[in-house]
OpenMM code with the backbone's topology and positions (N, CA, C; nanometers):
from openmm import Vec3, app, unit

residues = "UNK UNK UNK UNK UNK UNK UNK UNK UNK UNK UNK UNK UNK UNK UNK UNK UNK UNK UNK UNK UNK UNK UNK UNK UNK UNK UNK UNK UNK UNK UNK UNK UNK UNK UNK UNK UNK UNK UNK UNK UNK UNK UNK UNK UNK UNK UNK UNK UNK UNK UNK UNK UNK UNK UNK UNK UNK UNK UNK UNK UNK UNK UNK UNK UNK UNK UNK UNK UNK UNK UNK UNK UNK UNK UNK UNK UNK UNK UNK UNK UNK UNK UNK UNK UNK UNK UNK UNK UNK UNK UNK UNK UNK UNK UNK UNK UNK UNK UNK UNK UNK UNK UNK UNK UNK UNK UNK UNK UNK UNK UNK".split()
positions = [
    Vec3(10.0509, 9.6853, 12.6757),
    Vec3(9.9976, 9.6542, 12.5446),
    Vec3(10.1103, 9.6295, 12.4455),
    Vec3(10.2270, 9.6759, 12.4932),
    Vec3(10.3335, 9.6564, 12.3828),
    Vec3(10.4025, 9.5068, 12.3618),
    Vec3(10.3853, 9.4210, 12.5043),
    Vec3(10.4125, 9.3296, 12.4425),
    Vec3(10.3250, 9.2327, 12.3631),
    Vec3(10.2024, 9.2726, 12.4194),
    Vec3(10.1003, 9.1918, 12.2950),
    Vec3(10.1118, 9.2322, 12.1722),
    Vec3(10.1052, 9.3496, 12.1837),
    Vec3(10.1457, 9.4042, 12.0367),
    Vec3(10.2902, 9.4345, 11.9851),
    Vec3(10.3986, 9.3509, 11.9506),
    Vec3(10.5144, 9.4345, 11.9389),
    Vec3(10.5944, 9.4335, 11.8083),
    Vec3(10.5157, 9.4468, 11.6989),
    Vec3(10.5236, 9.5014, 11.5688),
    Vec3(10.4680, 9.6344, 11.5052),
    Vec3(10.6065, 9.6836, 11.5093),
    Vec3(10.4854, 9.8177, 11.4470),
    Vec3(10.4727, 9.8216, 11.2905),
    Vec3(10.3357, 9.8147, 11.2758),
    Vec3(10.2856, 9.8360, 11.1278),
    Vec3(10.2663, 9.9938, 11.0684),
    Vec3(10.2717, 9.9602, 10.9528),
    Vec3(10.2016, 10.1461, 10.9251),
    Vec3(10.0859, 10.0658, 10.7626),
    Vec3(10.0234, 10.1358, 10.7339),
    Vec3(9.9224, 10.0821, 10.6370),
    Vec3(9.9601, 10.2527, 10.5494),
    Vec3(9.9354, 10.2109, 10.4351),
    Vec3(9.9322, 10.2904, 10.2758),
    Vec3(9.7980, 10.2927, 10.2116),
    Vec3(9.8123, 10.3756, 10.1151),
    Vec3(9.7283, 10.4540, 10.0676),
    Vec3(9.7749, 10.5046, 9.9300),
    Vec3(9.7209, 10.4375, 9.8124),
    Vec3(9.7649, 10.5476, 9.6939),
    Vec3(9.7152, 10.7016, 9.7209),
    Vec3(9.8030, 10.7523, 9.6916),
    Vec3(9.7680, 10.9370, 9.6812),
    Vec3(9.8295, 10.9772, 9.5546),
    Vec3(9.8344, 11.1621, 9.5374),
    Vec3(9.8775, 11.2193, 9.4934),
    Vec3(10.0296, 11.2771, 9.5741),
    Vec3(10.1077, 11.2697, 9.5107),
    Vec3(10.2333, 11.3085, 9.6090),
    Vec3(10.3114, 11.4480, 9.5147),
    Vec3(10.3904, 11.5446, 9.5640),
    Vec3(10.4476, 11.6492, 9.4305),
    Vec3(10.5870, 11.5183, 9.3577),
    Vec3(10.5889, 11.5334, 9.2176),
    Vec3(10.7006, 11.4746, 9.1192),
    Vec3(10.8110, 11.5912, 9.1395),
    Vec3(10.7956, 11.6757, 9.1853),
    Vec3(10.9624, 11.7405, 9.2171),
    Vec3(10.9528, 11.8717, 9.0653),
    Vec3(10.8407, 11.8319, 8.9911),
    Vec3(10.8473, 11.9645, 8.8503),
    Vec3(10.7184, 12.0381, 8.8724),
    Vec3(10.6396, 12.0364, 8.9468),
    Vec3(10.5121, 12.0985, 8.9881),
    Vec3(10.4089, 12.0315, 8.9664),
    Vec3(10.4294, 11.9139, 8.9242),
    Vec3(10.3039, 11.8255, 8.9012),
    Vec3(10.2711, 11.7263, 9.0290),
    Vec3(10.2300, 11.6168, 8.9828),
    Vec3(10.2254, 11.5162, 9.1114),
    Vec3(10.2395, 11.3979, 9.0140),
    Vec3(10.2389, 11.2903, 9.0936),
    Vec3(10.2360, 11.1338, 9.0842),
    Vec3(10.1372, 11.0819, 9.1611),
    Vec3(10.1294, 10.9586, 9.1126),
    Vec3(10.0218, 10.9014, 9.2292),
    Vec3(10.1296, 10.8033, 9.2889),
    Vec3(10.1169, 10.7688, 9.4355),
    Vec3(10.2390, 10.6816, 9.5110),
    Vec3(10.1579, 10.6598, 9.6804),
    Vec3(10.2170, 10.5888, 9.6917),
    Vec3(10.2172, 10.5244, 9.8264),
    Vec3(10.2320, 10.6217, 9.9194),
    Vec3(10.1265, 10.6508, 10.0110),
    Vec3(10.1541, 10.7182, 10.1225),
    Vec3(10.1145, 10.6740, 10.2396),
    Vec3(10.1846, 10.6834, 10.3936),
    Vec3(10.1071, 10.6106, 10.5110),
    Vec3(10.0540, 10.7314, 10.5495),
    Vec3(9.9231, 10.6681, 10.5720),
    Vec3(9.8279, 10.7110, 10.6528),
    Vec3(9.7739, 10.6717, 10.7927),
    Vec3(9.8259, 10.5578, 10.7943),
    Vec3(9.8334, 10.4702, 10.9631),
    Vec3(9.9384, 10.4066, 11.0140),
    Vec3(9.9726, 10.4252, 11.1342),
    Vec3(10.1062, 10.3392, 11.1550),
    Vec3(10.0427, 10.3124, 11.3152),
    Vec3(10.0514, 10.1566, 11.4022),
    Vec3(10.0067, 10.1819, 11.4850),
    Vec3(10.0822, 10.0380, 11.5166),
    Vec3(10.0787, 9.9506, 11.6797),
    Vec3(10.1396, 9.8576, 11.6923),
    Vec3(10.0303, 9.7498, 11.6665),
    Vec3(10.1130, 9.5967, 11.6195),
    Vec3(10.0484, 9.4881, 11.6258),
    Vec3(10.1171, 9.3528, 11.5951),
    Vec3(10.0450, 9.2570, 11.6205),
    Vec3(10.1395, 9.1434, 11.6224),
    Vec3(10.1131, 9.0198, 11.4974),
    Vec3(10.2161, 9.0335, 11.4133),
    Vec3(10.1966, 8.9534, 11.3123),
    Vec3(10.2328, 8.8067, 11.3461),
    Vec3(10.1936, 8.7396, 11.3005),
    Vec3(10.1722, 8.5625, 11.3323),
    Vec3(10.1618, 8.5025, 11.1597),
    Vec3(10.1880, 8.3528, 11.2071),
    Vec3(10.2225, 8.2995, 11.1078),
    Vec3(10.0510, 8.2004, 11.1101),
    Vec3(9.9722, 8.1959, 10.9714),
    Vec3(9.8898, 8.0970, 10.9636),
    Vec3(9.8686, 7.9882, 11.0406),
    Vec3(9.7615, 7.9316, 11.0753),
    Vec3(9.7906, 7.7842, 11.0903),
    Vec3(9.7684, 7.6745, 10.9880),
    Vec3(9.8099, 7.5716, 10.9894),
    Vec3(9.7852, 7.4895, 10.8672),
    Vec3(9.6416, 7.5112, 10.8327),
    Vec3(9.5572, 7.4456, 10.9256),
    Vec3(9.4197, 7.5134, 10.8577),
    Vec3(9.3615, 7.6053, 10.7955),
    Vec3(9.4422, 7.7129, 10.8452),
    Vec3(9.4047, 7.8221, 10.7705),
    Vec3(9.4668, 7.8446, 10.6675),
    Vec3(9.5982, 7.7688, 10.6414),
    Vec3(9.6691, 7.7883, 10.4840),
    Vec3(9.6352, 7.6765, 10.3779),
    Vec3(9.5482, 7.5736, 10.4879),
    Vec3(9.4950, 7.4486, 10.3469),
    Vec3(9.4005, 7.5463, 10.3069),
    Vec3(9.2448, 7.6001, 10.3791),
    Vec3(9.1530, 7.6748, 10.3622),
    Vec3(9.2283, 7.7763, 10.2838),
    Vec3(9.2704, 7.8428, 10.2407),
    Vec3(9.3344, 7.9480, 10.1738),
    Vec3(9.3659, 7.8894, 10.0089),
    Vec3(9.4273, 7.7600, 10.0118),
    Vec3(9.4812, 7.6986, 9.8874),
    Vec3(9.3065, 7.6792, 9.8158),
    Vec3(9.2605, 7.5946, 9.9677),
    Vec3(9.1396, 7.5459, 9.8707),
    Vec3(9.0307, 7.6618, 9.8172),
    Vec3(9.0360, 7.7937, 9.8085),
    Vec3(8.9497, 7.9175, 9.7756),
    Vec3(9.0691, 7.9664, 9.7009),
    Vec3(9.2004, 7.9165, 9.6917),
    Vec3(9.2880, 7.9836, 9.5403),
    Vec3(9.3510, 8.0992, 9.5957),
    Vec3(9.3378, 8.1399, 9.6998),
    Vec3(9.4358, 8.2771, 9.7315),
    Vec3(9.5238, 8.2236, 9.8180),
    Vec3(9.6643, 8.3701, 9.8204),
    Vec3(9.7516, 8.3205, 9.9411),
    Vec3(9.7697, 8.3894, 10.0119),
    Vec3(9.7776, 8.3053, 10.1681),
    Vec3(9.7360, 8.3503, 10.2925),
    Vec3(9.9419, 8.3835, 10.3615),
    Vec3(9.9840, 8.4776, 10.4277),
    Vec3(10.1055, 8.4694, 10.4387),
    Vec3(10.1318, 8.4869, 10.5917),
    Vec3(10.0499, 8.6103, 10.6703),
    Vec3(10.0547, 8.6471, 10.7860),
    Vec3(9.8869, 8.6317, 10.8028),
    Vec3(9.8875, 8.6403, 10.9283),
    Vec3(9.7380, 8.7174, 10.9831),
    Vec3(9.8424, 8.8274, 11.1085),
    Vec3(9.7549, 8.9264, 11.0698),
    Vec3(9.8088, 9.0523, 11.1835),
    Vec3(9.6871, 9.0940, 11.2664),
    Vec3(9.7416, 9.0978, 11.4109),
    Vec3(9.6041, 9.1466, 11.4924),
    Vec3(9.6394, 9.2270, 11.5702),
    Vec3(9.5744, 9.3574, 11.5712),
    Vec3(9.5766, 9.4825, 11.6355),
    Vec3(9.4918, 9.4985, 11.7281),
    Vec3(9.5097, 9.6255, 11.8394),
    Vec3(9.3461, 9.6898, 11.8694),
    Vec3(9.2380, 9.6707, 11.8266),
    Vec3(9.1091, 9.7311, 11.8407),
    Vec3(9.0091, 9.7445, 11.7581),
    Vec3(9.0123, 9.8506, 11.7457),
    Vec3(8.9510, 9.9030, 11.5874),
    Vec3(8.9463, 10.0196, 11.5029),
    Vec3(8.9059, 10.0118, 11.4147),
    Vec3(8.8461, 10.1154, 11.3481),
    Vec3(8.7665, 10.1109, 11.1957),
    Vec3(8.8011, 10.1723, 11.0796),
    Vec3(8.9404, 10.2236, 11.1325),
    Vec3(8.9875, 10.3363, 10.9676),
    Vec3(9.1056, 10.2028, 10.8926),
    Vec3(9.1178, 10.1034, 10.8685),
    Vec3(9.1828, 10.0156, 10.8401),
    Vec3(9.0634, 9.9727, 10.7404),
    Vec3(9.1332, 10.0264, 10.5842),
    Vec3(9.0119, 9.9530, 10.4627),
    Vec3(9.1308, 9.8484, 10.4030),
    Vec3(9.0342, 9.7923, 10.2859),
    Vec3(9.0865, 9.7167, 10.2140),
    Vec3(9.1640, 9.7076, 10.1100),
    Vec3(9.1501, 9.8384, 10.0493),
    Vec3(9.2517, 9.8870, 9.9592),
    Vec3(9.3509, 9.9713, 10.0050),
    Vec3(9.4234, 9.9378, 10.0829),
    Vec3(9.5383, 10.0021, 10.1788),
    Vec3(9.6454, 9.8542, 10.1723),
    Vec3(9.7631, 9.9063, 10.1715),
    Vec3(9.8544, 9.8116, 10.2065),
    Vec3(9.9182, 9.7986, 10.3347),
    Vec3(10.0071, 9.6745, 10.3726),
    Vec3(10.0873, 9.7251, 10.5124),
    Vec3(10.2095, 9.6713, 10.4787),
    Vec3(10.2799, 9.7700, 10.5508),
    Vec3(10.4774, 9.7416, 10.5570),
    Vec3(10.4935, 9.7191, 10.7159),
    Vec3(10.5635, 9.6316, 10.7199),
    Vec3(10.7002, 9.6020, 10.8501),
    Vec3(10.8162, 9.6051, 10.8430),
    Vec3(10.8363, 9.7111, 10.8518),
    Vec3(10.9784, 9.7402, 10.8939),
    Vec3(11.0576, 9.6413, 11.0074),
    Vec3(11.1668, 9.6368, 10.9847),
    Vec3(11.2625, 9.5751, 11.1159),
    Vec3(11.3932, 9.5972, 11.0222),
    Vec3(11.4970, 9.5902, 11.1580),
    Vec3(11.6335, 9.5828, 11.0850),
    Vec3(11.6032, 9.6415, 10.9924),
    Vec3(11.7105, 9.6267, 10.8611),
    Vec3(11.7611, 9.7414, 10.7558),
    Vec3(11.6116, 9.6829, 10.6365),
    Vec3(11.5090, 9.5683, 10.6719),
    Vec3(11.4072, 9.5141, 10.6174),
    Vec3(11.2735, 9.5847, 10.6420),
    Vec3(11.2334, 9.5334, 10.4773),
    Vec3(11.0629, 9.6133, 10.4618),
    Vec3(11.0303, 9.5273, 10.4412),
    Vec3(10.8570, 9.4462, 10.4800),
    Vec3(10.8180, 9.3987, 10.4117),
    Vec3(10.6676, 9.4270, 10.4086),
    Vec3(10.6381, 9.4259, 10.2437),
    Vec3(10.5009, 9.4861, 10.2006),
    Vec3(10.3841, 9.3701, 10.1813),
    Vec3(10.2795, 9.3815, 10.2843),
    Vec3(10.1941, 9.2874, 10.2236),
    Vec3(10.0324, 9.3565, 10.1579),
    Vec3(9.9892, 9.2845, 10.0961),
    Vec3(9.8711, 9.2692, 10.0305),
    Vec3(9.7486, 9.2836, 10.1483),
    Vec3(9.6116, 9.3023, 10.1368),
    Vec3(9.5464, 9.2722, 10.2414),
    Vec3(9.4277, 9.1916, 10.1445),
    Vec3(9.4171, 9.0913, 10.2522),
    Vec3(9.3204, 8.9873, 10.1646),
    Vec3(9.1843, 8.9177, 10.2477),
    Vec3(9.1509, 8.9976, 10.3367),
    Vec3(9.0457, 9.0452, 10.3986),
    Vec3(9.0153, 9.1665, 10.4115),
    Vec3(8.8948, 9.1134, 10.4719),
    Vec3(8.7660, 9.2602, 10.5399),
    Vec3(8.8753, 9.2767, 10.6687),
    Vec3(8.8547, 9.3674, 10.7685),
    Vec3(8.9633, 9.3592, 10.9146),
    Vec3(8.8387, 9.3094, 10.9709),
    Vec3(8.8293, 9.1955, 11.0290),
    Vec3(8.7575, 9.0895, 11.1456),
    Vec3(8.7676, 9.1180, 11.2966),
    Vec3(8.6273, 9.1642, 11.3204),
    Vec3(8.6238, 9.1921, 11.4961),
    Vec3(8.6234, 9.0742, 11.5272),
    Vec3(8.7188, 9.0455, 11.6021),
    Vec3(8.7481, 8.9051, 11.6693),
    Vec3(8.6554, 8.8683, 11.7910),
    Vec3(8.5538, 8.7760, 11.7714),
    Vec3(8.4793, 8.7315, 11.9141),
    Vec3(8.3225, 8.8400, 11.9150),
    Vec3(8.3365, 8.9551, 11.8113),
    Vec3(8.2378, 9.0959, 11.8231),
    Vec3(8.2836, 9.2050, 11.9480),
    Vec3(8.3628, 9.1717, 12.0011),
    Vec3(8.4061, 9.2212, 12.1385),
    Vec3(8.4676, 9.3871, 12.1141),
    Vec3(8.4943, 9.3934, 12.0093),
    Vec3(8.5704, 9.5586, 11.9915),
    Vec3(8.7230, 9.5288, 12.0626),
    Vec3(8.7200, 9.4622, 12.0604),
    Vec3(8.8965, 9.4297, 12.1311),
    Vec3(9.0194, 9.4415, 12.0598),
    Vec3(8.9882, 9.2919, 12.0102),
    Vec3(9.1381, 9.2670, 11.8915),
    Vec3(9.0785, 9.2487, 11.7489),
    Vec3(9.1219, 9.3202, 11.6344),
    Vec3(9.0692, 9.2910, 11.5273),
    Vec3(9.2086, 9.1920, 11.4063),
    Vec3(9.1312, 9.0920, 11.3275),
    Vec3(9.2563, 9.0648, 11.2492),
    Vec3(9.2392, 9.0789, 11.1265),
    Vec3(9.3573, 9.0558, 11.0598),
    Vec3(9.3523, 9.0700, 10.9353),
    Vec3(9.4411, 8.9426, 10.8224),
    Vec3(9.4176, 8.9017, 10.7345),
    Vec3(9.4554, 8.8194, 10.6537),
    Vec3(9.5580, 8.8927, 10.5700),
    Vec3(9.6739, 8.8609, 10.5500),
    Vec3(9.7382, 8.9357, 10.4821),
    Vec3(9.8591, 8.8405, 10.3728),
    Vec3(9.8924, 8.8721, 10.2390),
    Vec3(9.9813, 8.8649, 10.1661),
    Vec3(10.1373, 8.8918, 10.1239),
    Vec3(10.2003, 8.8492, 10.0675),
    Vec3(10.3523, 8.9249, 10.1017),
    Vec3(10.3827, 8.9449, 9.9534),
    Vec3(10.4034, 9.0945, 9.9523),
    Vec3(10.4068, 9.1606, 9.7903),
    Vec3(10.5432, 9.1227, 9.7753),
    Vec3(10.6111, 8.9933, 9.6856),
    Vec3(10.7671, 9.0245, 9.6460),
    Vec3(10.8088, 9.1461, 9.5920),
    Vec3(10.9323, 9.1857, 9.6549),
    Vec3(10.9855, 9.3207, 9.6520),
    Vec3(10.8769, 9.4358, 9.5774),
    Vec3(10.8153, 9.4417, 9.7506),
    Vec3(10.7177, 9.5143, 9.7579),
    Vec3(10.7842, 9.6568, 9.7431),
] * unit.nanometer
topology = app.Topology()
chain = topology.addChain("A")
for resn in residues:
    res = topology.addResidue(resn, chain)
    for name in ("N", "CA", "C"):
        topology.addAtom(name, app.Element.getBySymbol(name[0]), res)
């Protein structure tokens, strides 16, 4: 499975985290980290994207699973690099099969 999948993602979560004086902050926390394989659009899917006004950057497709919401973010790490994207879908059971699910995703500049 690792080479189908060989990106590891982790997905975020605003929380409460401690500020270091006894209080808290609210901040980014992962709550999922699991493998998957990010891909680049296809034209179709990045004209379709222009023409509904949003932007489309990756699609990422994992396992199937259901704790992956929409108000969660995802980072990829590699090398000494992060990169944070947006999620700009529902996560899509691919085919209905419970197999591979994907996702539409954004790229937060210096996320």
């Amino acid at each position: 499975m690792h080479e189908e999948f060989p990106h590891h993602i982790e997905f975020q979560t605003l929380g409460k985290v401690p500020d270091g004086g006894g209080g808290y902050k609210e901040d980014w926390v992962t709550v999922l980290d699991f493998n998957g394989f990010l891909d680049t659009p296809t034209s179709q899917e990045l004209f379709q994207a222009q023409q509904l006004n949003y932007t489309l950057d990756r699609n990422l497709f994992y396992p199937y699973r259901t704790d992956v919401k929409e108000q969660m973010r995802c980072l990829y790490r590699y090398d000494s690099t992060v990169e944070t994207y947006e999620l700009v879908s529902k996560p899509q059971d691919q085919g209905g099969q419970r197999e591979i699910m994907k996702l539409m995703l954004k790229l937060v500049p210096n996320g």
